[in-house]
DRENTORVO-472210 format. One record per residue: residue in three letters; x, y, z negated of N, C-alpha, C in turn. Coordinates in pm, whole numbers, padded with zeros to 5 digits, always signed. Atoms other than C-alpha are relative to their C-alpha. Layout:
<fikes>
ALAXYZXYZXYZ ...
</fikes>
This chain:
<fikes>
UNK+00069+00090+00092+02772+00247+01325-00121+00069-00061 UNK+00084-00065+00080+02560+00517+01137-00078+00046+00130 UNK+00047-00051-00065+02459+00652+01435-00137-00096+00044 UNK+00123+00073-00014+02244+00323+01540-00088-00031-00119 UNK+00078+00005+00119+02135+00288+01199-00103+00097+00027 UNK+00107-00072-00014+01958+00617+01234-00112-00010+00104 UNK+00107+00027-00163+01849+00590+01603-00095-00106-00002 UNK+00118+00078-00012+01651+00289+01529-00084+00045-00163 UNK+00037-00063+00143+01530+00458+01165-00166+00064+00112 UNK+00122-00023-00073+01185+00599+01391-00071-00150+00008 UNK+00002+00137-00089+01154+00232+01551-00087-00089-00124 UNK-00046+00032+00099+01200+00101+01217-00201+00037-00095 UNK+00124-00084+00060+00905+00335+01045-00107-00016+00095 UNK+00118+00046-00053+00659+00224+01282-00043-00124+00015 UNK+00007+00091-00004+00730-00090+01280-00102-00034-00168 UNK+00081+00014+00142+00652-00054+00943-00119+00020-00020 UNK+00097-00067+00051+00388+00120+00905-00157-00107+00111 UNK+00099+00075-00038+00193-00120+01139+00005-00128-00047 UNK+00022+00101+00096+00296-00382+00919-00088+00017-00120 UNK+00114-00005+00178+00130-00225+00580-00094+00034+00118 UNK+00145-00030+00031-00168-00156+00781-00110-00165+00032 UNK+00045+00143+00014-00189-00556+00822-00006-00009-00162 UNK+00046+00069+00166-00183-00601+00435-00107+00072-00074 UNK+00148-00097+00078-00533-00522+00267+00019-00033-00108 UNK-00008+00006+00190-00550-00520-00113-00133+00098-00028 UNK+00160-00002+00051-00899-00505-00274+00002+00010-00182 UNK+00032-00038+00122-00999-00359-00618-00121-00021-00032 UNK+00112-00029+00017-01314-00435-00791+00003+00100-00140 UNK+00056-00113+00115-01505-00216-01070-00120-00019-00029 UNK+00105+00043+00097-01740-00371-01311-00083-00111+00089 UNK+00072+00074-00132-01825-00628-01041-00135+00033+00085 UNK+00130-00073-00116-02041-00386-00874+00058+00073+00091 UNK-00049-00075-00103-01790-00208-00649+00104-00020+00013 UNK-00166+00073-00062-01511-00342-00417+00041+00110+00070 UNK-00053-00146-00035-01287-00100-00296+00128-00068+00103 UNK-00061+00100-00046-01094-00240-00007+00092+00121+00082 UNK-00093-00100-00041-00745-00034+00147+00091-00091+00054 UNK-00078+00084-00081-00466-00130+00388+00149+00094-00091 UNK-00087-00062+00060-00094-00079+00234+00059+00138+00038 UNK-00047-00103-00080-00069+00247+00484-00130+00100-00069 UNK+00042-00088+00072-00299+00399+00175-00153+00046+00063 UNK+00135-00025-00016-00622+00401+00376-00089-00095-00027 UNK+00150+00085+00060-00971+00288+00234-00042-00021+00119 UNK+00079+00081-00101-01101+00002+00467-00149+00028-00027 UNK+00135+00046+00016-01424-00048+00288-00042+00026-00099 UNK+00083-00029+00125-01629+00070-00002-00172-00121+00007 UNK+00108+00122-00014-01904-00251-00074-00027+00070-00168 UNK+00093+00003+00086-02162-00147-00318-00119-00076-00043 UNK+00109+00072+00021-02386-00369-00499-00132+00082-00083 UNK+00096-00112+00046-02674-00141-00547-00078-00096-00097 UNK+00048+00053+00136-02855-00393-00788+00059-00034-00131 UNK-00111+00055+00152-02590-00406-01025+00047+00172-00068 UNK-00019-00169+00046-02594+00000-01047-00108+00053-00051 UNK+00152-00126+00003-02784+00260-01211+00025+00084+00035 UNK-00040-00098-00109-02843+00508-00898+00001+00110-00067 UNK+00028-00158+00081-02961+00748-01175+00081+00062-00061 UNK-00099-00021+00123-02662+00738-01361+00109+00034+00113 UNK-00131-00003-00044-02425+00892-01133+00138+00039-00017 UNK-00174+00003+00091-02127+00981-01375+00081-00158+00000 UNK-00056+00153-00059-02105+00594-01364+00093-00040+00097 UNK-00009+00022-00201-02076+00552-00972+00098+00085-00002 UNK-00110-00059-00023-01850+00802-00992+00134-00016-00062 UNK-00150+00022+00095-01587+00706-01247-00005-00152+00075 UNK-00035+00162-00119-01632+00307-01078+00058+00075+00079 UNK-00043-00007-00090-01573+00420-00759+00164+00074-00034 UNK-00147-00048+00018-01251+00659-00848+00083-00087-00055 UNK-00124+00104+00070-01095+00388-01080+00019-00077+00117 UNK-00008+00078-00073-01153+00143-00835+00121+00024+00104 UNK-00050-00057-00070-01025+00373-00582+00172+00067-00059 UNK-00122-00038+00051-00714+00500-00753+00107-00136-00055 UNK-00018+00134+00013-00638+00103-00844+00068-00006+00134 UNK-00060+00068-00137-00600-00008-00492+00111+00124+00040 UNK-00124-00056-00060-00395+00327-00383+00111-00042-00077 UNK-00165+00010+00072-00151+00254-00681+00076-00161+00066 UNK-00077+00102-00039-00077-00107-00567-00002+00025+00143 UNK-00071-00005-00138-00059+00013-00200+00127+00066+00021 UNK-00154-00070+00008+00188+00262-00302+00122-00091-00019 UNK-00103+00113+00013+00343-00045-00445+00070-00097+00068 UNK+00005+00130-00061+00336-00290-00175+00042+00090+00108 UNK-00077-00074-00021+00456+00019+00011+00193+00025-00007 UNK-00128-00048+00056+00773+00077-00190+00084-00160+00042 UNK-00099+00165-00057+00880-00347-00128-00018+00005+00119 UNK-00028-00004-00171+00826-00317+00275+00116+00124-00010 UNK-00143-00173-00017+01047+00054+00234+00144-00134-00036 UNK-00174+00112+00040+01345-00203+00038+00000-00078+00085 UNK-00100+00094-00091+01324-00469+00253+00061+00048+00112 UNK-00067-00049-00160+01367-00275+00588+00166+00097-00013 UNK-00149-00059-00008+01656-00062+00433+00121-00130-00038 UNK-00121+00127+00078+01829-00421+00299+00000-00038+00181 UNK-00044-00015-00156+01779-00482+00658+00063+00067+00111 UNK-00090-00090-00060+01907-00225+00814+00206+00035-00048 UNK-00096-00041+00037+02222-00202+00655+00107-00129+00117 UNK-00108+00050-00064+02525-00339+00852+00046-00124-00037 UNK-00063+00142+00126+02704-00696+00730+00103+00028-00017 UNK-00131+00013+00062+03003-00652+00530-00030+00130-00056 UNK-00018-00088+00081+02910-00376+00335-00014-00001-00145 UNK+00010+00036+00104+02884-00580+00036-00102+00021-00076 UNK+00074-00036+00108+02746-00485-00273-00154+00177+00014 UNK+00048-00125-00038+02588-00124-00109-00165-00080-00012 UNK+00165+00045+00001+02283-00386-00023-00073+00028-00143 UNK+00090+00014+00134+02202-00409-00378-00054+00139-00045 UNK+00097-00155+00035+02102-00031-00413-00082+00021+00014 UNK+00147-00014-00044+01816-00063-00261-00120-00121-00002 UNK+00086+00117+00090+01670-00345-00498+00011-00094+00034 UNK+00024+00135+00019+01632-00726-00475-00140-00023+00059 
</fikes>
């Protein structure tokens, strides 16, 4: 029983992981910079609206872009952590009752 659990546990993690890199999640920052990432934590797209910046001011540009950027990783981490629960609520065997619920709702 445990044994196929694990053996498809690889299978499983790729499956996954080409699922979060279908879900994009987009951050803006001061509506001058979109910050666009797939739930597998990589930045798709950085869109700058250079007329809505001052190029001179680059302490600005730089704190936008990092918030922005630290925004979208936290909700990929997030949107991360609910694909991880569902596949282990999936994986689990039927009749093991209540065990499902350990690994969240």
């Amino acid at each position: 029983m445990f044994g196929d659990i694990l053996g498809n546990m690889e299978e499983k993690q790729n499956a996954m992981k080409e699922k979060l890199s279908t879900i994009i999640l987009t951050e803006e920052a001061d509506g001058s910079i979109q910050v666009t990432a797939n739930a597998n934590r990589e930045i798709t797209n950085i869109s700058i609206k250079k007329e809505a910046i001052d190029l001179e001011d680059m302490d600005q540009l730089e704190d936008l872009l990092m918030g922005a950027i630290n925004r979208v990783l936290e909700r990929a981490v997030e949107q991360e952590a609910i694909e991880s629960q569902k596949m282990m609520k999936d994986m689990m065997p039927p009749g093991l009752g209540g065990l499902g619920d350990l690994f969240g709702s």
